[in-house]
C-alpha positions as CSV (number, residue, x, y, z in Angstrom):
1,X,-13.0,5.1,34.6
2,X,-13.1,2.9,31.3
3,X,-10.8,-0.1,31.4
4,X,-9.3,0.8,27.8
5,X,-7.4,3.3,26.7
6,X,-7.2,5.3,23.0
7,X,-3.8,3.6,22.4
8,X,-5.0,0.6,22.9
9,X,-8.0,0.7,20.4
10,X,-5.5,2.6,18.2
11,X,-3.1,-0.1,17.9
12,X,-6.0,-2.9,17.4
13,X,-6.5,-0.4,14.5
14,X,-3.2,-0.3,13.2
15,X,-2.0,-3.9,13.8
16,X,-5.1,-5.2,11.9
17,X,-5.1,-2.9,9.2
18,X,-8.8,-2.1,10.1
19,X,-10.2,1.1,7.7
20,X,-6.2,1.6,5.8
21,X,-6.8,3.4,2.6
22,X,-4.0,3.3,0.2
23,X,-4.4,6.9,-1.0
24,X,-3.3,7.5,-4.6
25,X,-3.1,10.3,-7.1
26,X,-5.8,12.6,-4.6
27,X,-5.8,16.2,-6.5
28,X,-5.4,19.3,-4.2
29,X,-4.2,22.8,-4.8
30,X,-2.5,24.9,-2.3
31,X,-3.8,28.8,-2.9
32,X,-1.9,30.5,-0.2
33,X,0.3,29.5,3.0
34,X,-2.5,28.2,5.1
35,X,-2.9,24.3,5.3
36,X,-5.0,22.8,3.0
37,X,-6.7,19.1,4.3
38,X,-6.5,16.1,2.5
39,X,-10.0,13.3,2.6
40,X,-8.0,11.2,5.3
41,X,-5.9,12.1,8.3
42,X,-4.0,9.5,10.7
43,X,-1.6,9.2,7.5
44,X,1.2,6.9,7.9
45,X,4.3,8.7,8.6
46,X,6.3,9.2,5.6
47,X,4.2,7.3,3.5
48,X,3.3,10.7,1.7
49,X,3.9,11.0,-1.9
50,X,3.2,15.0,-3.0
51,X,3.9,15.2,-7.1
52,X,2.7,17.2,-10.3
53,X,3.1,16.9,-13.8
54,X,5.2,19.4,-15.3
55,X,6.1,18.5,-18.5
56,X,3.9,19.1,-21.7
57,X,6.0,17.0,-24.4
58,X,7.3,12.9,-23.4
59,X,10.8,12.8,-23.0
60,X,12.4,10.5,-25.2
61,X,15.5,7.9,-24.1
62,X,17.1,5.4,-26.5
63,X,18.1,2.6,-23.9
64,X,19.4,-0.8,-24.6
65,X,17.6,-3.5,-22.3
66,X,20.2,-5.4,-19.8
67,X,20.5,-9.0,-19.5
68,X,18.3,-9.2,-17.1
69,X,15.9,-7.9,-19.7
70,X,15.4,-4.3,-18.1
71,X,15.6,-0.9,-18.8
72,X,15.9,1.8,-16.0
73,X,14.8,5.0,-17.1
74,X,16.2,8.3,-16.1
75,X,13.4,8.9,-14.0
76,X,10.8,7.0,-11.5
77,X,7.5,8.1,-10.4
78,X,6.1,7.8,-14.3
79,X,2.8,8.9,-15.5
80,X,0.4,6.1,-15.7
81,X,-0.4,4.8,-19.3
82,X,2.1,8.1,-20.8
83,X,5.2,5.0,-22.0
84,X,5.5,4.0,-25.3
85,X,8.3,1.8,-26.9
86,X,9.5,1.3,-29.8
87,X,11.9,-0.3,-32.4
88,X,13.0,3.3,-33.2
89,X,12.1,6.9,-33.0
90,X,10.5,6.3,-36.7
91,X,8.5,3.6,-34.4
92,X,8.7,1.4,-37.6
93,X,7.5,-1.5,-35.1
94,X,5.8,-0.4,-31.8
95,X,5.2,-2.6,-28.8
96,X,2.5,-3.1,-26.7
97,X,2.3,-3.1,-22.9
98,X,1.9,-6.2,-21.1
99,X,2.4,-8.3,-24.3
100,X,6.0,-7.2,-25.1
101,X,7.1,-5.2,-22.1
102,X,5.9,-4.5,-18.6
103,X,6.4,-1.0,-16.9
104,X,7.1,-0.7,-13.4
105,X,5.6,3.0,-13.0
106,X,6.9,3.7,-9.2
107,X,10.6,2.5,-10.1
108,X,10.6,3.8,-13.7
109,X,11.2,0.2,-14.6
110,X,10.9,-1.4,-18.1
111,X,11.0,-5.4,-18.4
112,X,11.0,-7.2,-21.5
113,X,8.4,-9.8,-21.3
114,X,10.3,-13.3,-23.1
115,X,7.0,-14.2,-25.4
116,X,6.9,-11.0,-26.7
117,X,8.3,-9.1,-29.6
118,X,11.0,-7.4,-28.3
119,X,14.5,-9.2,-29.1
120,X,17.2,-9.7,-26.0
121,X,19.0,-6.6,-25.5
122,X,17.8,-4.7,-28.2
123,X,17.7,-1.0,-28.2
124,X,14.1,0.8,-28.2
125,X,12.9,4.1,-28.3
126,X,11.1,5.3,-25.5
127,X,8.9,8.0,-24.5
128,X,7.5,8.9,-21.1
129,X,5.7,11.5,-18.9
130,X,7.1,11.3,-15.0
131,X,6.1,13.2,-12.0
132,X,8.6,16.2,-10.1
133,X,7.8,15.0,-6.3
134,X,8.6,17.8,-3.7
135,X,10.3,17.3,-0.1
136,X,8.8,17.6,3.0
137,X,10.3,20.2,4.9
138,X,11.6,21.9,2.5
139,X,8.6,22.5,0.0
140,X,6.0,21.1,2.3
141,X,5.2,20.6,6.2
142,X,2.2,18.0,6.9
143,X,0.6,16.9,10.0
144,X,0.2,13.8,9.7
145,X,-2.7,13.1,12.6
146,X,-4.9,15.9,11.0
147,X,-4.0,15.3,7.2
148,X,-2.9,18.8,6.7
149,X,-0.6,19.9,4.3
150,X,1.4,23.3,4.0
151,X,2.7,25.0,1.3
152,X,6.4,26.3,2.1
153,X,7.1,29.5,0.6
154,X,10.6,29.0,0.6
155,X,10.1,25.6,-1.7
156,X,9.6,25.1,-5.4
157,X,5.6,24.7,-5.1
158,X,3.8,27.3,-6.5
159,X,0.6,28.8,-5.3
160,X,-2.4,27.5,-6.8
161,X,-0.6,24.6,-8.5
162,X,-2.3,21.1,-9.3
163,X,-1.1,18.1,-7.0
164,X,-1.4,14.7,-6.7
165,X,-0.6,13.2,-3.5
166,X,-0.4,9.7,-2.4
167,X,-0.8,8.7,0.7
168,X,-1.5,5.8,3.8
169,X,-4.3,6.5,5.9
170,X,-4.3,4.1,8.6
171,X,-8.1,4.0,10.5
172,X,-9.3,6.2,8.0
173,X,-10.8,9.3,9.6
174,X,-11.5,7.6,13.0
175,X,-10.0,10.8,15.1
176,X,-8.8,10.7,18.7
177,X,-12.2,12.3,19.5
178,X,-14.5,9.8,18.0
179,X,-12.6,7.0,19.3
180,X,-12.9,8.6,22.9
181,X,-16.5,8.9,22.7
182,X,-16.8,5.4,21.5
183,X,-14.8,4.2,24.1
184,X,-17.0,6.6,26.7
185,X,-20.1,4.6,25.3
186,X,-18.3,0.8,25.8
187,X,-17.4,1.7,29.0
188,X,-21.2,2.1,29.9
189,X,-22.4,-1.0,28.4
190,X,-19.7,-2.8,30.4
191,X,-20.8,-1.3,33.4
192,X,-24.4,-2.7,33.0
193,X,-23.4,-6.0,32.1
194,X,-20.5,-6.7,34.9
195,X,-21.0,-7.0,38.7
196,X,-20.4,-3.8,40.6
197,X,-17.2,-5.5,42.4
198,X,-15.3,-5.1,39.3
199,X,-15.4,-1.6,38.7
200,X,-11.7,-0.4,38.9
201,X,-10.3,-3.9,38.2
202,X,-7.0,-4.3,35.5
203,X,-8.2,-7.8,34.3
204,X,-6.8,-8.1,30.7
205,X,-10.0,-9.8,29.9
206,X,-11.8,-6.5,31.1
207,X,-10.0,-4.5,29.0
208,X,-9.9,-6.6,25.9
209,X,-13.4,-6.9,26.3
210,X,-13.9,-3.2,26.4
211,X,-11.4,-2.4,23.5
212,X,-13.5,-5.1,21.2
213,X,-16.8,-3.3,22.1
214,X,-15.6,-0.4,21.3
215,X,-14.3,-1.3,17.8
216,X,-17.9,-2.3,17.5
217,X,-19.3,0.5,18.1
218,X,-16.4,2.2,15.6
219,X,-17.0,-0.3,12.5
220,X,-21.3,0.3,13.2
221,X,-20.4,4.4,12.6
222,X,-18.0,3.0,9.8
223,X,-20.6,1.2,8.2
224,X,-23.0,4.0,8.0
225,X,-20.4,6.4,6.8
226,X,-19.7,3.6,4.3
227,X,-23.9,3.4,3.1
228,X,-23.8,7.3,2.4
229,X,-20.4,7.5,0.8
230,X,-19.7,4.3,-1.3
231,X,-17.5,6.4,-3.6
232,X,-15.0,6.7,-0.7
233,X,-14.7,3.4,0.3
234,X,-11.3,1.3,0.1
235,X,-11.5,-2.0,-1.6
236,X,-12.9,-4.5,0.3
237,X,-14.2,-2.1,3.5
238,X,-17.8,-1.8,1.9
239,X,-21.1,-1.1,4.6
240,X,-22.0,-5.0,4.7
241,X,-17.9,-5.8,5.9
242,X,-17.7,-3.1,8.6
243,X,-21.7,-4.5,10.2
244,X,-19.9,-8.0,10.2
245,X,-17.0,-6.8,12.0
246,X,-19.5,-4.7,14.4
247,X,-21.8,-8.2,15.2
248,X,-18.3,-9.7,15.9
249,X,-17.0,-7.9,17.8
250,X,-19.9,-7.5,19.5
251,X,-20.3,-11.2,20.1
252,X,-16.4,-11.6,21.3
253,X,-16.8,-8.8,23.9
254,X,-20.0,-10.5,25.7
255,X,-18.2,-13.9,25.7
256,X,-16.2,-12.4,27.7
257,X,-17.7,-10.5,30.0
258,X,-19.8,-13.6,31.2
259,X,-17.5,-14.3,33.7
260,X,-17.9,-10.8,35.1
261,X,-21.9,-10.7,35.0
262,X,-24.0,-9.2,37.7
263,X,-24.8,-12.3,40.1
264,X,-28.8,-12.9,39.9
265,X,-29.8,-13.8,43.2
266,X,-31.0,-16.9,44.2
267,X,-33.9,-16.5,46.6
268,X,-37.4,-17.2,44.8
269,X,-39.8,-14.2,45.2
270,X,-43.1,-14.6,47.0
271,X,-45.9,-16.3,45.4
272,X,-49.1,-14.6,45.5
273,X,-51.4,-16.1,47.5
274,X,-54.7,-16.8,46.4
275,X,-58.0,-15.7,48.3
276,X,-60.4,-18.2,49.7
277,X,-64.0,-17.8,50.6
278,X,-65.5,-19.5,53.5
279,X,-68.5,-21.3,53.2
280,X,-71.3,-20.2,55.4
């Protein structure tokens, strides 16, 4: 019986962030009723964003930035690089992003940037694209350990509409499966390393040892998976990073099964001894 569990190597997982892909903008269309599977599962509960653009035209505000130098537009969730601002809607002067103002695309946020050109509470023009996001439940059901989603039929999403969902995957596609077999594989090469006598034992050091060879064996698949699909891999979580991670925790794991090691025994084994002749 192994000494870890799939909880346990789940929450390593988890609490170190290991594989978490922040998700954004991931295009899928929903033909009919049946769930449709996003690139990740394991998504963080509720960290789903499911949007689509529905508007063909900007839609144009006149606001007056506050003194804290903001203006909070009618509606968050903009469309990246879609705001423009202006003196006026003539746009006799028109600022620039990041030199006059900065846009806060999540909140629907605009901040007047000081150095700029943009005069305290002055009143701009300003047009925008933003997203419509649907609700779970009610236009959408998703299970979140597969990354399926579901069209509702009873919601506002249309079949064979264009979405864009954002979302937190937290190991990536390590499933409950893979992880089991990994673990099935550590347990063996614990086996052959520790003394017989400990075979059933609830040492922590057992199990932590176990848990970090199995996350080696995960980050070596990870690292393959990573060489045949660089395109897909989160920032920072290249090939080269998950082989380190493997090595270490590779290394870790044996330190501490040392203790446990199969005792050698300590007689010397018999010397072959050497033929003589006798002289006639």
């Amino acid at each position: 019986m192994p000494f870890t569990t799939i909880q346990i190597v789940k929450k390593h997982l988890v609490d170190y962030r290991l594989g978490t892909k922040n998700i954004e903008d991931e295009s899928i269309i929903i033909p009919t009723s049946d769930p449709v599977n996003l690139q990740f599962g394991n998504i963080r509960e509720d960290s789903e964003k499911v949007k689509a653009k529905e508007l063909s035209s900007p839609l144009i505000e006149e606001p007056t930035f506050n003194q804290n130098d903001q203006i909070i537009l009618s509606h968050p969730e903009l469309i990246y690089d879609t705001v423009v601002v202006a003196s006026n809607s003539s746009m006799s002067v028109l600022y620039t992003e990041n030199l006059d103002y900065s846009v806060d695309y999540n909140n629907g946020i605009i901040t007047r940037i000081p150095s700029g050109q943009i005069p305290q509470l002055a009143e701009v023009t300003v047009w925008y694209l933003y997203y419509k996001i649907y609700s779970e439940g009610v236009d959408y059901k998703i299970n979140y350990t597969n990354g399926e989603i579901t069209r509702l039929e009873t919601g506002e999403l249309e079949p064979n509409q264009m979405l864009l969902v954002d979302y937190v995957s937290l190991y990536g596609n390590i499933v409950d499966e893979a992880i089991s077999n990994a673990i099935d594989e550590a347990n063996a090469k614990v086996l052959a390393m520790i003394d017989p006598a400990y075979q059933g034992s609830t040492d922590q050091a057992l199990i932590t040892a176990e848990t970090y060879m199995t996350l080696a064996i995960i980050s070596r698949i990870k690292a393959i998976e990573a060489a045949g699909r660089p395109e897909n891999t989160a920032s920072g979580y290249r090939g080269d990073f998950w082989l380190a991670l493997s090595k270490s925790y590779a290394a870790e794991a044996i330190q501490l099964l040392e203790p446990y090691s199969r005792t050698m025994s300590t007689l010397m084994p018999p010397a072959l001894a050497k033929s003589r002749t006798t002289a006639p």
